[in-house]
C-alpha positions as CSV (number, residue, x, y, z in Angstrom):
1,X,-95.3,-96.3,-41.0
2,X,-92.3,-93.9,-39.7
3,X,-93.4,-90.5,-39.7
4,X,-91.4,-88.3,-42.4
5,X,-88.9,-86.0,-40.1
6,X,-86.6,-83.5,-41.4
7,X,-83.1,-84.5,-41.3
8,X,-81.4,-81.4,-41.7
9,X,-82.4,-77.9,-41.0
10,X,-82.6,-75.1,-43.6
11,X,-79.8,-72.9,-41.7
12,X,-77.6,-76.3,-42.0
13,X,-78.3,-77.1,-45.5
14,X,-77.8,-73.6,-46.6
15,X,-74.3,-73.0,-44.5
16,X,-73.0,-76.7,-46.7
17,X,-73.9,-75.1,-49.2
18,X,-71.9,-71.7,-48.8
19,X,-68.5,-73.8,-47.9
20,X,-68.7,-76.0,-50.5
21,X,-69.3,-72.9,-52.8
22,X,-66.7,-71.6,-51.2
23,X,-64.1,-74.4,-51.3
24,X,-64.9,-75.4,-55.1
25,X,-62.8,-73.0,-57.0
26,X,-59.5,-73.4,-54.3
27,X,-60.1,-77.2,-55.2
28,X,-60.1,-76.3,-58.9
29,X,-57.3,-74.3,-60.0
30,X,-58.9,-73.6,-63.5
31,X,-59.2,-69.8,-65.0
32,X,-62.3,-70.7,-67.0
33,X,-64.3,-72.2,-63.8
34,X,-63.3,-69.1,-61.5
35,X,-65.1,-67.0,-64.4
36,X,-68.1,-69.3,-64.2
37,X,-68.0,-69.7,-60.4
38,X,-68.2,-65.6,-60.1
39,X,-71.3,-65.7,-62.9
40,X,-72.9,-67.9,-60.7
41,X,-72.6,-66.2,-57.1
42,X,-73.5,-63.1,-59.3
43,X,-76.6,-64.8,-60.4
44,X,-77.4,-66.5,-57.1
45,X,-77.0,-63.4,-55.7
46,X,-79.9,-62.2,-58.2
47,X,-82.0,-64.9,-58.0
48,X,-82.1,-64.4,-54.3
49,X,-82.8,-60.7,-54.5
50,X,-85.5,-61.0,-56.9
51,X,-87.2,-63.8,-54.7
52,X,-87.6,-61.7,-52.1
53,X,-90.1,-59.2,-54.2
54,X,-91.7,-62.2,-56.0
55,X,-91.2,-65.1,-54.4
56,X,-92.1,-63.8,-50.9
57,X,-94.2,-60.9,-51.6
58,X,-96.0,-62.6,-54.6
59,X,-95.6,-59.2,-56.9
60,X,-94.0,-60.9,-60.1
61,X,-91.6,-58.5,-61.7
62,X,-89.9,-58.3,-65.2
63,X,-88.0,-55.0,-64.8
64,X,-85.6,-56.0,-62.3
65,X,-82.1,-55.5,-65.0
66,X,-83.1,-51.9,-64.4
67,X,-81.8,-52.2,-60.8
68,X,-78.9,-54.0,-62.0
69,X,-78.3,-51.3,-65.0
70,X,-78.4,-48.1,-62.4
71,X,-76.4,-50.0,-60.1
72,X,-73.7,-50.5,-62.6
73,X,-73.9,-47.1,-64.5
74,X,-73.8,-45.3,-61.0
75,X,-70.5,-47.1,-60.0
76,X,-69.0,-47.0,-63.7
77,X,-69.7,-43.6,-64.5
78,X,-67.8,-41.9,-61.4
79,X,-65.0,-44.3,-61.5
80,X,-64.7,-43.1,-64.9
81,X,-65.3,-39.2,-65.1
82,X,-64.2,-38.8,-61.8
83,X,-62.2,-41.5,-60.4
84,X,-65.0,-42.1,-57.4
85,X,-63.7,-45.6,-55.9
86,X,-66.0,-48.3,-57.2
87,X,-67.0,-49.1,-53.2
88,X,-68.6,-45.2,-52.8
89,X,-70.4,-46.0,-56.3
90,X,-71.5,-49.2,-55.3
91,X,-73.2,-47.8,-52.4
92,X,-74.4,-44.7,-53.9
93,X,-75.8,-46.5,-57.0
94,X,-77.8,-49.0,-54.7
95,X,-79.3,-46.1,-53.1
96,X,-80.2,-44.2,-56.0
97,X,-81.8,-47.7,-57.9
98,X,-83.4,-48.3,-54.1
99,X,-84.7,-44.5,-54.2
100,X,-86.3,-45.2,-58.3
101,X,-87.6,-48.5,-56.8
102,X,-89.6,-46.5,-54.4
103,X,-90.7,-43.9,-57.4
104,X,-91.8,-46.4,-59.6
105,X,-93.1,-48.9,-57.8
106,X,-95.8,-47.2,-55.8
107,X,-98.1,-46.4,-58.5
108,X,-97.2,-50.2,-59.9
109,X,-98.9,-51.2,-56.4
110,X,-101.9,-50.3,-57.1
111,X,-101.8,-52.9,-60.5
112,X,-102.4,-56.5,-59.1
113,X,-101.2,-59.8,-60.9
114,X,-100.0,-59.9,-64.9
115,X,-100.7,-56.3,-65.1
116,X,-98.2,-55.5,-62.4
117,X,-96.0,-57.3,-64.2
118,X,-96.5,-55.7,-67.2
119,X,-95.7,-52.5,-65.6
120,X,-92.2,-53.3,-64.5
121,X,-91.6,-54.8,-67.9
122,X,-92.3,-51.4,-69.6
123,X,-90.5,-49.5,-66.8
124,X,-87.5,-51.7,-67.8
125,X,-87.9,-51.1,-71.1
126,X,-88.0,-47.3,-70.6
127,X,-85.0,-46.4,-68.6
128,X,-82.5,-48.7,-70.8
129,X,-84.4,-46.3,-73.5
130,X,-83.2,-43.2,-71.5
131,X,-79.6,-44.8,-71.2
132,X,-79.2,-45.4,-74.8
133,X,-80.1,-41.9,-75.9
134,X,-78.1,-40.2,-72.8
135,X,-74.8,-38.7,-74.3
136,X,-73.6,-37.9,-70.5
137,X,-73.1,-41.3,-69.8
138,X,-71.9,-42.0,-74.0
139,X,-75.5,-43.4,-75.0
140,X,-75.2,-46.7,-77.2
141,X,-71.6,-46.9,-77.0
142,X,-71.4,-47.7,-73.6
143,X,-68.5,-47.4,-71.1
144,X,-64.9,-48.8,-70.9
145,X,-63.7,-48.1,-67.3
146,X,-59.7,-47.0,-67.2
147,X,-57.8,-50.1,-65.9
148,X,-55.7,-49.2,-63.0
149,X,-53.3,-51.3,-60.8
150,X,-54.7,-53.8,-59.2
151,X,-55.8,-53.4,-55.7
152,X,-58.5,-53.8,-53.1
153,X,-59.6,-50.1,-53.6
154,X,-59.8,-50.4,-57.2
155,X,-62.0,-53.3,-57.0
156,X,-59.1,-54.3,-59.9
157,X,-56.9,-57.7,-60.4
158,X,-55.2,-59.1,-63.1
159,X,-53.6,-62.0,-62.0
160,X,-56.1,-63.7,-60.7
161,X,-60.2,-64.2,-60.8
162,X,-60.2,-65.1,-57.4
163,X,-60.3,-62.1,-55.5
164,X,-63.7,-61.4,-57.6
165,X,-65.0,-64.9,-56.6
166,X,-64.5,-64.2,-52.8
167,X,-65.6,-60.6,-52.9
168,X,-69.1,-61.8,-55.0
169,X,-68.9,-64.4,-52.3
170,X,-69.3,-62.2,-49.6
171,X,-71.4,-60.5,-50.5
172,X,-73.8,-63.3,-51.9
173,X,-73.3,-64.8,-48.5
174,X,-74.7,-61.1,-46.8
175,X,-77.7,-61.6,-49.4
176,X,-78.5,-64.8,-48.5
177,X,-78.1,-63.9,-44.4
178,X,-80.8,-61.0,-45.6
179,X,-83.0,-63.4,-46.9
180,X,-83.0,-65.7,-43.9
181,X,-83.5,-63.2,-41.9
182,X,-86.5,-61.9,-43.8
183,X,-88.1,-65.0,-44.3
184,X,-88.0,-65.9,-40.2
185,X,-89.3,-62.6,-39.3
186,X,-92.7,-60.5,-38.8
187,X,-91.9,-59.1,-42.1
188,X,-91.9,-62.1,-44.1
189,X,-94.7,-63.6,-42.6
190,X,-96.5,-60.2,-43.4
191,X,-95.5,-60.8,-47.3
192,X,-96.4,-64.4,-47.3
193,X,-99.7,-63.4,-46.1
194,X,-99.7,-61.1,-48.9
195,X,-98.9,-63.2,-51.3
196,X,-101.4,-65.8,-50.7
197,X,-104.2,-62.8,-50.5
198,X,-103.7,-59.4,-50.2
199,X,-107.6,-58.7,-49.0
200,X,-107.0,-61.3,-45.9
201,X,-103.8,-59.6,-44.7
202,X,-105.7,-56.2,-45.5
203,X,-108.4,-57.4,-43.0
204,X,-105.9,-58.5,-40.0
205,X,-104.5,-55.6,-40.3
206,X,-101.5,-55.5,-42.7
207,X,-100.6,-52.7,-44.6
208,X,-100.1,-54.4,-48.0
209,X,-98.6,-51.7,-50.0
210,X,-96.1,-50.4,-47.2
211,X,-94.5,-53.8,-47.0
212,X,-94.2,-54.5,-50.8
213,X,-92.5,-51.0,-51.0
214,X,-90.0,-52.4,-48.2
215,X,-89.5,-55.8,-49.8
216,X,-89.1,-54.0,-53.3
217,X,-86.2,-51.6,-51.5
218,X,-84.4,-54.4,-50.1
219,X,-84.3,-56.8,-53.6
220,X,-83.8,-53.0,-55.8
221,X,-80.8,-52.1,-53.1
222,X,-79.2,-55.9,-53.2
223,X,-79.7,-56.1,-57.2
224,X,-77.7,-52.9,-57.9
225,X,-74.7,-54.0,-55.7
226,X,-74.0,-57.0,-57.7
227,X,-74.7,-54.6,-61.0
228,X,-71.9,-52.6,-59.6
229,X,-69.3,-55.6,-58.9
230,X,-70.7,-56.7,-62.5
231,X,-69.1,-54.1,-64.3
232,X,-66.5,-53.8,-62.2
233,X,-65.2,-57.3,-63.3
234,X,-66.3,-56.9,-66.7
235,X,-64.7,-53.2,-67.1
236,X,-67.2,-52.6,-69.6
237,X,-70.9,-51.5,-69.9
238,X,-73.5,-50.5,-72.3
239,X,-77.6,-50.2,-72.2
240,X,-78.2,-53.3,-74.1
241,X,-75.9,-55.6,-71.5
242,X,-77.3,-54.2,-68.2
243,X,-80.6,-53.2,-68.6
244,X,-81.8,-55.4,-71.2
245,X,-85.0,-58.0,-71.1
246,X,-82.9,-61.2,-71.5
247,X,-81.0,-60.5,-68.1
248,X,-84.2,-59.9,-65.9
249,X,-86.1,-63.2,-67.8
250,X,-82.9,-64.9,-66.6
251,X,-83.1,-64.1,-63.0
252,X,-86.4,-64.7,-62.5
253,X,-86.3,-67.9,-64.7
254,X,-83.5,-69.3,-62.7
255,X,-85.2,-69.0,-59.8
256,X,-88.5,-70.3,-60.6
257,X,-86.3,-73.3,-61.9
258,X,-84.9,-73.5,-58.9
259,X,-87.7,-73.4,-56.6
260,X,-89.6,-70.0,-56.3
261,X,-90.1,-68.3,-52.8
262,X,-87.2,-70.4,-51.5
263,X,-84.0,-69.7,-50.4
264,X,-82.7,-72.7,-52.2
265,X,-83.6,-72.4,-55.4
266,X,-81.7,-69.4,-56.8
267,X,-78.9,-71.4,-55.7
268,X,-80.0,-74.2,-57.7
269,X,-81.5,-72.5,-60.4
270,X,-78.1,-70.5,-61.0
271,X,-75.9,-74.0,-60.4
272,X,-77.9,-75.2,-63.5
273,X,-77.6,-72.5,-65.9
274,X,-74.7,-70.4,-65.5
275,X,-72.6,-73.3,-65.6
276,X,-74.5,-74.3,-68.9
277,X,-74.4,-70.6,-70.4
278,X,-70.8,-70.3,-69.9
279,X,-69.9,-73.5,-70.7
280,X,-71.8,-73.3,-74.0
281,X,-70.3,-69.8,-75.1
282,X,-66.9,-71.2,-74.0
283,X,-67.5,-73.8,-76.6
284,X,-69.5,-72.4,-79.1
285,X,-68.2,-69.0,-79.2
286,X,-70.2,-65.6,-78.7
287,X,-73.4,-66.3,-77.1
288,X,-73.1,-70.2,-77.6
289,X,-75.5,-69.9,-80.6
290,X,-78.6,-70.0,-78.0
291,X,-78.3,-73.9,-76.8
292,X,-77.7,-73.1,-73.4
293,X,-81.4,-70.8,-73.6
294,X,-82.9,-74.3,-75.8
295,X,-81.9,-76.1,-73.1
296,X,-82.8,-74.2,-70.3
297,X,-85.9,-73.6,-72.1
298,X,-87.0,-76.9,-72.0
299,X,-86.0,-77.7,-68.3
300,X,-88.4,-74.5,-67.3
301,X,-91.3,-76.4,-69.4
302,X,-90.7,-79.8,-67.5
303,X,-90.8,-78.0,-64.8
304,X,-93.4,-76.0,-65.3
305,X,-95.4,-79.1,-66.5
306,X,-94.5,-81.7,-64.0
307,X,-92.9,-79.9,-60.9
308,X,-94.4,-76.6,-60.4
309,X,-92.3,-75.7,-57.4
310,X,-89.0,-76.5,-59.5
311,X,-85.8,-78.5,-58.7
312,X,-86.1,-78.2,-55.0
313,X,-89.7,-79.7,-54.8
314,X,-88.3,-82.5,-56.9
315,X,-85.3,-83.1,-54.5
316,X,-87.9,-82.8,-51.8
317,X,-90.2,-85.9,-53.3
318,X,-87.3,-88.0,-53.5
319,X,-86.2,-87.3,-50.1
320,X,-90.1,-88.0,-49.0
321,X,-90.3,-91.2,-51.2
322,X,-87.1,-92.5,-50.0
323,X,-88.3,-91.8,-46.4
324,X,-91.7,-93.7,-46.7
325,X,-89.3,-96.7,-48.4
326,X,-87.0,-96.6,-45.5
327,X,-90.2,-96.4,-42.6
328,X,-91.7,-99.3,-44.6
329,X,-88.9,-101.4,-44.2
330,X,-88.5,-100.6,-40.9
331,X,-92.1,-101.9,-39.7
């Protein structure tokens, strides 16, 4: 039998990947598939930040729509008491939800497995309390940020979605460059090791917290950009929308669909379900009356049940199977 070779590297397969995502929504001119097309480079984005905490590191967190949530309360809030531009709040708010990261996670380091995860769930939980019942930033009401003429500065355009699809593009690209780069170095070898056991990267001399608190800055500092560009294209905010449970259960179910601890499958993941959540609201109205999450539901249980590594280890075993069918016809 042929021996299985790869036939495309993982630098390759990802840079297809980014020009076709970048070519799809010049090939189709359609207002409703820009919107989905930013959703999902938003999500991706997500996915891919979150991966890097849980996927690589192995620390499983459910809190993460509080990174998202600062990031976009930081940006929205001085746009709209003090007319900051949205680029200085998108900086300063990943810095200040990369500075709580820090804060809150440290003491959550010490917790190992399901009670870890617990702990960023209630973290989560307790600063979208905070937001609600915070009259500086309007509480429960939320924010509507002042819409100005459009420009590059603003972060602001009427006429067309586009220039939000290539700036989310860009800056999903950057993410996914960070994650490469992670994953090839000392650094990510250090948080694989800690993923498969913390003890045996203790005793060859890793320091275990010290590098989750790195990987946890990184994925908090990357989640509140796209929090920031969020409300930026939404031009509204409140507690329930940015900080709430369904939006972190998203990202990370998204990427364990996809393939968890691999740069591939937050891309997947989010090509799955965004398209289907949009889609389905488009359709349906409001929320799309909760198919899209039946759906997706049920995907994450086949999944779960038949191809624990998700939709890139199923791509994989059909790549693999039609390999060993090509070698054995080549004998």
């Amino acid at each position: 039998m042929v021996e299985t070779k790869k036939i495309f590297s993982q630098k390759q397969v990802l840079s297809w990947m980014c020009i076709l995502i970048a070519v799809l929504p010049l090939a189709i001119p359609n207002m409703n598939f820009h919107h989905v097309m930013i959703m999902f480079v938003i999500f991706a984005a997500l996915g891919q930040s979150w991966n890097i905490i849980t996927g690589f590191a192995g620390q499983t967190s459910f809190g993460h729509a509080a990174f998202f949530g600062i990031g976009a309360y930081t940006s929205s809030v001085l746009f709209w008491k003090y007319m900051v531009s949205p680029w200085v709040g998108m900086l300063l708010g990943a810095l200040i939800a990369m500075g709580v990261a820090v804060i809150v996670s440290y003491p959550c380091f010490q917790l190992k497995g399901h009670y870890f995860a617990i702990a960023t769930l209630a973290i989560g939980e307790i600063i979208q309390q905070i937001f609600v019942s915070w009259e500086y930033v309007e509480g429960a009401t939320g924010i509507s940020l002042p819409i100005l003429p459009e420009g590059f500065l603003q972060l602001q355009f009427h006429q067309s979605k586009l220039p939000y699809f290539y700036i989310a593009y860009v800056l999903f690209v950057l993410v996914i460059v960070v994650a490469y780069g992670i994953e090839h170095s000392k650094m990510g070898y250090y948080l694989k090791a800690i993923r498969e056991s913390q003890e045996a990267g203790e005793a060859i001399g890793i320091n275990p917290t010290r590098y989750k608190l790195f990987a946890m800055m990184i994925s908090s500092f990357m989640t509140a950009i796209f929090g920031s560009l969020y409300a930026q294209y939404i031009l509204y905010i409140d507690p329930f929308m940015v900080f709430s449970l369904p939006l972190s259960m998203k990202i990370v179910l998204l990427t364990v669909l996809g393939g968890l601890g691999t740069l591939y499958g937050p891309i997947i993941g989010a090509a799955i379900l965004i398209p289907l959540s949009e889609y389905t609201r488009i359709l349906f109205g409001g929320t799309g009356k909760g198919i899209d999450l039946i759906i997706f539901g049920l995907l994450v249980v086949l999944v779960a049940c038949y191809q624990p590594k998700g939709m890139i280890g199923l791509f994989g075993g059909w790549a693999r199977k039609g390999q060993r069918t090509g070698g054995e016809k080549g004998e």
